[in-house]
N, C-alpha and C positions, 0 to 999 in steps of 0.2 A: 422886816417881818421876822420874828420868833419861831423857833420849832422847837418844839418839845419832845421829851425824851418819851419814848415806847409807854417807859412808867408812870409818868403823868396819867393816861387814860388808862392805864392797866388797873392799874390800885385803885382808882376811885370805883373801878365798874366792879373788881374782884373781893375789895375788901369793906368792911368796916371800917369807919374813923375810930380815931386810939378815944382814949377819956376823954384827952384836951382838944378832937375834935379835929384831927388830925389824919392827913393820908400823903404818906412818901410823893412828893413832884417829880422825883429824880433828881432832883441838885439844892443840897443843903441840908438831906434828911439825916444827918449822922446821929441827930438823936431821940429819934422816932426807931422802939427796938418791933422791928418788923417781926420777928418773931409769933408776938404778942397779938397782930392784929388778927381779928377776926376772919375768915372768910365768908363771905355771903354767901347763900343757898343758890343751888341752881332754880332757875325760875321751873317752873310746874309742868309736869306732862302735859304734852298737847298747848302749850302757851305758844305763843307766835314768836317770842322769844328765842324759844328754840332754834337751833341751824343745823345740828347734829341727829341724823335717827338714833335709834335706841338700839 
């Protein structure tokens, strides 16, 4: 069985895919420029979402 790196679930939950549709795995991204990628919105007051108070 496989374990994946932190980054795997980090980037797909925190960021945007790049153009080409893209999200860092952790191993082999050297040419994915993270930089660039978008970050996602936090989900919305009062969403279930949430896990942090305000």
């Amino acid at each position: 069985m496989r374990h994946e790196y932190p980054e795997y679930w980090a980037y797909g939950l925190c960021c945007v895919p790049d153009p080409a549709g893209r999200l860092p795995a952790g191993d082999g991204d050297e040419d994915i420029d993270f930089p660039t990628l978008e970050v996602r919105p936090a989900p919305p007051s009062g969403s279930s979402a949430r896990t942090l108070a305000e």
